[in-house]
N, C-alpha and C positions, 0 to 999 in steps of 0.2 A: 777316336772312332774312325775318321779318314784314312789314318796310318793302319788301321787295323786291317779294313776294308781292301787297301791298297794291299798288303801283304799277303791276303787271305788268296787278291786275284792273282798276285806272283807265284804265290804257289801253287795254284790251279793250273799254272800255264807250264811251271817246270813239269810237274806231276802227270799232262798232256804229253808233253814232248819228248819225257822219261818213257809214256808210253806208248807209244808212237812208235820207237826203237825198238822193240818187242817183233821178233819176226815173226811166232804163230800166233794168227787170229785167235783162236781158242784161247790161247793164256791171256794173248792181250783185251778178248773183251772181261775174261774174268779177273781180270786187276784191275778197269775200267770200274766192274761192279763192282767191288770191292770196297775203292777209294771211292765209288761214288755214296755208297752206304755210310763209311765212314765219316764224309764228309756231313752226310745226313744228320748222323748222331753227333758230330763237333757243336754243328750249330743246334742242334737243339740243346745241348747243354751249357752252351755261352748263351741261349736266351731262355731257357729255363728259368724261371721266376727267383728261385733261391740266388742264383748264379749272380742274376741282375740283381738281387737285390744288397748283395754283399760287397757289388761294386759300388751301388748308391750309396751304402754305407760307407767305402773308405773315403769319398767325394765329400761328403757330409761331414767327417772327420778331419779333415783335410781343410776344410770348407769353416770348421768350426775354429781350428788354429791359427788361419790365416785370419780372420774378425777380429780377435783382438790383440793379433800383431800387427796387423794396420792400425787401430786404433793408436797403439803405442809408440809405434813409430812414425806417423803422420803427424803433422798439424791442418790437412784438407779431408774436408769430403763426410763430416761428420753427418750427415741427412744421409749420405751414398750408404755412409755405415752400418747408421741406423735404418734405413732401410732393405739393407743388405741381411743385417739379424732378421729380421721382420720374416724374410724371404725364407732363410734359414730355418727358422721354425716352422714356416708353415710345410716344408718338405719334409722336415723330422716328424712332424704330425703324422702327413701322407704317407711315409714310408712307415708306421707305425701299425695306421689302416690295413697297408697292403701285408704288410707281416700279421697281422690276426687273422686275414684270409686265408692267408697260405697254411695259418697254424689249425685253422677252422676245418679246410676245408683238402688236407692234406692228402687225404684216401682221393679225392676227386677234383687235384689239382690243374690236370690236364682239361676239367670240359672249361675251366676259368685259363688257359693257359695264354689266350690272346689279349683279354684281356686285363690280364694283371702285366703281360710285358706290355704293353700299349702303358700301362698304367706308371708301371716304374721306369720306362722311358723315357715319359711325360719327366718324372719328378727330376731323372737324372740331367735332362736339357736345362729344366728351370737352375738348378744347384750348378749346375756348368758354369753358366752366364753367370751366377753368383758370382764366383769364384773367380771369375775371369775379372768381373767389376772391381772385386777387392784385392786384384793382384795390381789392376791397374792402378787404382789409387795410390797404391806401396809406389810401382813406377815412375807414374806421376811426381810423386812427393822429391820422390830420389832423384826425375829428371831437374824439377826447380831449384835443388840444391846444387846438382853438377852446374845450371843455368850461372845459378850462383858464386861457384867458384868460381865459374869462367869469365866472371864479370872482376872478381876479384884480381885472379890474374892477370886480367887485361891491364885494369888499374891500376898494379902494381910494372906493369911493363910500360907503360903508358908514359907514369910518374918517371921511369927509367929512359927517357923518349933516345937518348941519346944511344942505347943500344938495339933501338930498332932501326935508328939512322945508319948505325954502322956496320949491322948486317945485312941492310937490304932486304933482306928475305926472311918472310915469314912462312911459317907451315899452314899449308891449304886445311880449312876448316870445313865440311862439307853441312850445308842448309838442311833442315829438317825438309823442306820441299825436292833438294834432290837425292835423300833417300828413300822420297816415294809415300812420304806420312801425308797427311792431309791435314789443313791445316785450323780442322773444324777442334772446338772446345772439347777440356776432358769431358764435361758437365753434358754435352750433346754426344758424344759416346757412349756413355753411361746409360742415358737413356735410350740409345737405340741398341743397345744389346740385352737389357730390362724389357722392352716391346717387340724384338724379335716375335 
């Protein structure tokens, strides 16, 4: 949504300054109007209800894939998981509501037009954080194993002491604290992007 946003103001500024370059006032406030109409209509049909809601949908599918391949490929976080499904469902519910609205009330979608996007961008935030939680956990899991190999390797270098003596030199390892991670629990993450 960031990168979106970001992009949207990039192009606003090229599209400015495109017409800017324009020597006659007349042409250039009317490509001014132009683009500003068009602009009008982009975003009403990137927040058009059907729009958003076939994004909530690939989120949700996506969202659905990733659950039980975390599950399978973890051995952490099975409460986050179950949890996580929990979450899942009750989005798939809500986005189900809002699709009977849309199908109800099709002819007079626009006087509900605020609030069905207020609505399905409630669900899309919730399902985000999902998704974020269950990616982390995959992370997670994958970081304690690399944690693990690196312990293994140590120990096998270790055992070998005499080819650390005779190199002198080993490769600079860099601390999770100086690539700027914090150094709070997965389990306290989790739930602070769950209570966002």
């Amino acid at each position: 949504m960031y990168e979106s946003s970001q992009l949207l103001c990039s192009l606003l500024q090229v599209l400015l300054a495109s017409i800017s370059l324009i020597p006659n006032h007349a042409i250039r406030f009317a490509t001014l109007a132009v683009s500003l109409v068009m602009g009008l209509v982009y975003i009403m049909y990137v927040k058009y209800p059907s729009t958003q809601l076939a994004q909530l949908e690939a989120i949700i599918e996506k969202t659905e894939q990733a659950i039980p391949d975390a599950g399978a490929y973890c051995c952490m976080g099975p409460f986050i998981l179950a949890e996580a499904n929990l979450r899942l469902l009750e989005v798939k519910r809500s986005a189900s509501l809002i699709r009977c609205h849309i199908l109800e009330s099709h002819t007079s979608i626009w006087k509900k037009y605020y609030r069905l996007s207020r609505d399905i961008s409630s669900c899309t935030q919730v399902i985000s954080k999902v998704l974020i939680a269950v990616q982390l956990i995959v992370e997670a899991d994958q970081q304690r194993k690399y944690a693990a190999d690196i312990h293994a390797a140590r120990t096998a270098l270790t055992r070998d002491g005499h080819y650390l003596s005779r190199t002198g030199t080993a490769l600079p390892v860099p601390a999770p604290q100086q690539l700027g991670y914090r150094a709070a629990s997965f389990k306290d993450y989790c739930a602070q992007i769950y209570h966002r």
